[in-house]
N, C-alpha and C positions, 0 to 999 in steps of 0.2 A: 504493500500500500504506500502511496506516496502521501505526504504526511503535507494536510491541507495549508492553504495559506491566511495570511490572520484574518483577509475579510471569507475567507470561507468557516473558517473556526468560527467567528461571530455570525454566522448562520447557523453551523453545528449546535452552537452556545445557546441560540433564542431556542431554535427546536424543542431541545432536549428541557429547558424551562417551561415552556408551554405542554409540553407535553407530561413530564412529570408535575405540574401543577393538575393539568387533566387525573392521571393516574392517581394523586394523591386525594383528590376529590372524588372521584366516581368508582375507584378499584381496577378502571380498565382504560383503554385508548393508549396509551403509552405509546408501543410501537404505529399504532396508526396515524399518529402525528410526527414521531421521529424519523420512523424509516422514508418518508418520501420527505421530510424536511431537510433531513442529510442527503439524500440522494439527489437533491437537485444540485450539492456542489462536491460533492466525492465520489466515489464510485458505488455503484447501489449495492454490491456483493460489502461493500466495506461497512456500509450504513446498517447491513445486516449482522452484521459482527456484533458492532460499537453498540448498538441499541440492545442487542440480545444480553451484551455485558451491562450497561448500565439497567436494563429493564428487572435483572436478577437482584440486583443490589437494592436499587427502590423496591421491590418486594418484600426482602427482608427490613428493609425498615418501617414497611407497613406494618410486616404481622407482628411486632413486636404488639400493637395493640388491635390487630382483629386476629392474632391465633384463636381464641376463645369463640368466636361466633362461625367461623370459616365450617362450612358442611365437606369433613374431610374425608370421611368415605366417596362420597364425588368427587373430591379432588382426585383420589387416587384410583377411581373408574380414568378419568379424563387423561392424568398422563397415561395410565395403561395404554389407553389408546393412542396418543398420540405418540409415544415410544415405538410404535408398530410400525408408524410411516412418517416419522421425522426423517431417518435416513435417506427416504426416495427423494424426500424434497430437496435432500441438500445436493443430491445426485445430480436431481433437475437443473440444480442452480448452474452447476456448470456446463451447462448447456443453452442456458440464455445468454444474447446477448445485455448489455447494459444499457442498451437505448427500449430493447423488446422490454427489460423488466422493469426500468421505470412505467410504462405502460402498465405495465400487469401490476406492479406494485396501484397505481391509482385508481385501476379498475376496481383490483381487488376493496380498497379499501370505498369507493365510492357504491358498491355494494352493501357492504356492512352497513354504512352509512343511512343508508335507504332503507334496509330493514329493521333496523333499532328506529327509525323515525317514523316508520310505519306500526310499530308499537306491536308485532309480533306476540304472539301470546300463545300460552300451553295451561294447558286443563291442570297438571299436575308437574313437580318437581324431577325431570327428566332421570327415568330409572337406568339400570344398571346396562342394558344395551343401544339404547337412545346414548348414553352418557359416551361411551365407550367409540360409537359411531362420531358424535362430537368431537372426543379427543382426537381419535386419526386425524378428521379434516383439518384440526387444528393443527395438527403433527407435521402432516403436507404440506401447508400452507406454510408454516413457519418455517421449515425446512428450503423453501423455494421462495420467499420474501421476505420474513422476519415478521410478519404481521399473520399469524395464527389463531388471531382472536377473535375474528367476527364469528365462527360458527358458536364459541362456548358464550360468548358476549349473549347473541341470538336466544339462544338458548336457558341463558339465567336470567335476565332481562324479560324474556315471554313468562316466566315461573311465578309461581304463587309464591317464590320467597319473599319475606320483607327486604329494605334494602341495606340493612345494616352485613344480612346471611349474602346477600348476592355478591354485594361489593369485596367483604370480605371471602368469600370462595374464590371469585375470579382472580383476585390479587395474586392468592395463594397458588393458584394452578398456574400461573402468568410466569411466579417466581422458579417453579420445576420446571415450565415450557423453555421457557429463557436459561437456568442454568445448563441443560440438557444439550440445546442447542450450541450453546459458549463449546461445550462438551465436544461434539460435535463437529462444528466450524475448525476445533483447534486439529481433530484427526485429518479431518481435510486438505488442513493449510489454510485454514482460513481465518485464523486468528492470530495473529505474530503481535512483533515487539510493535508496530505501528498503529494497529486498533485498540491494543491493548493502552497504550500511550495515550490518544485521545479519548478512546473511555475512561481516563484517570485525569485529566484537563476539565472535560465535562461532567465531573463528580460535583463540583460546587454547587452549578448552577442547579443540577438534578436534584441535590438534597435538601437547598433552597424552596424550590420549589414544590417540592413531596410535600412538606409538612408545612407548609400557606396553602394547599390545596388539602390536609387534613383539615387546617384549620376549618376552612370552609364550609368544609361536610359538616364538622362537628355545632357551627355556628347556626344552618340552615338549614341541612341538606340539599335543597339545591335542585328542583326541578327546573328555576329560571334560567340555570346558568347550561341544563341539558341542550337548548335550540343553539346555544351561543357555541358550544361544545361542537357540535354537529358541523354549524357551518364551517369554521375553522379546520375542523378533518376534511369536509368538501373543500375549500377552497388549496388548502394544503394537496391531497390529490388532482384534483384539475390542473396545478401549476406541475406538478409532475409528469402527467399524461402529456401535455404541451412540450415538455422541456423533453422525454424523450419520444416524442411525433418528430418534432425539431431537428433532432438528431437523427 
């Protein structure tokens, strides 16, 4: 990886605050705002790295206060599953190019987008092979973008959990999808001393921003800040689909 330059770092930098402001407030979005925020100025296999390492980190500093509510027998349906087909995705990865996966990266997330805004809903708290079916796609998806969250996101968000159980689950699952991944990436070659470098640059700002975006939940919860949330992920993807159309 060649190691960005300072006005690309001050892109890395906003990203990864906004996004971990997102994460700290809702439990989930992280990679859906980082990975196409960095990919508009590094390389998007790189932004998959760097985000799966910082997305591990802000997880463990969430669960320090929602281990307790987190629905952890789902947790650990969800990575089962996505354990299963992480590997094909990261397979995939090197087989896209980096113009095709900024595209896929905005699609991808400009999907997600639309079905969490369209308010998706499920009778019941998705059981042991719904869950498990979840995890894979999550597994693929992560494994080939870095963003493996829309299916489980889909999926706790339609549920009849309240949102203290949902936020806290997703965090949780977010923090094994992402370590896994780092895991992963590094057998590959896809995590060296360069990624690993600017995921420790953009620790500040990440950790900053986790816990002003706990605050927030803690202060509201925050249905107003959901539409503000949304568009910011849209508009974040569309400048990526553009930037690699562009290319």
């Amino acid at each position: 990886m060649i190691f960005p330059s300072f006005d690309a770092l001050a892109v890395c930098a906003l990203a990864i605050a906004l996004s971990g402001m997102v994460r700290g407030f809702s439990g989930f979005g992280f990679a859906l705002i980082a990975v196409p925020g960095m990919a508009l100025v590094i390389d998007p296999r790189a932004s998959v790295s760097v985000a799966m390492a910082l997305q591990t980190f802000a997880g463990v500093v969430m669960l320090r206060r929602g281990w307790r509510e987190a629905d952890w027998p789902l947790v650990g349906v969800l990575s089962a599953g996505s354990l299963a087909t992480l590997w094909l995705g990261l397979l995939l990865l090197d087989r896209i190019d980096p113009a095709s996966l900024r595209v896929l990266i905005g699609a991808t997330v400009l999907v997600a987008a639309a079905a969490i805004g369209m308010g998706v809903k499920l009778a019941r708290p998705p059981g042991p092979w719904i869950g498990l079916g979840v995890g894979a796609a999550s597994g693929l998806l992560n494994g080939m973008t870095g963003m493996g969250g829309p299916p489980a996101i889909v999926a706790l968000l339609g549920s009849p959990f309240p949102p203290e159980r949902t936020r806290a689950t997703l965090g949780a699952f977010f923090t094994v999808l992402g370590g896994t991944t780092v895991a992963g990436a590094s057998m590959f070659g896809r995590f060296g001393g360069g990624e690993a470098g600017l995921a420790l640059i953009l620790l500040p700002p990440l950790i900053t921003a986790t816990i002003l975006g706990e605050e927030l939940f803690r202060r509201g919860g925050g249905r107003r800040y959901r539409p503000l949330c949304l568009g910011v992920v849209c508009l974040i993807a569309l400048a990526a689909i553009v930037d690699g159309v562009s290319h």
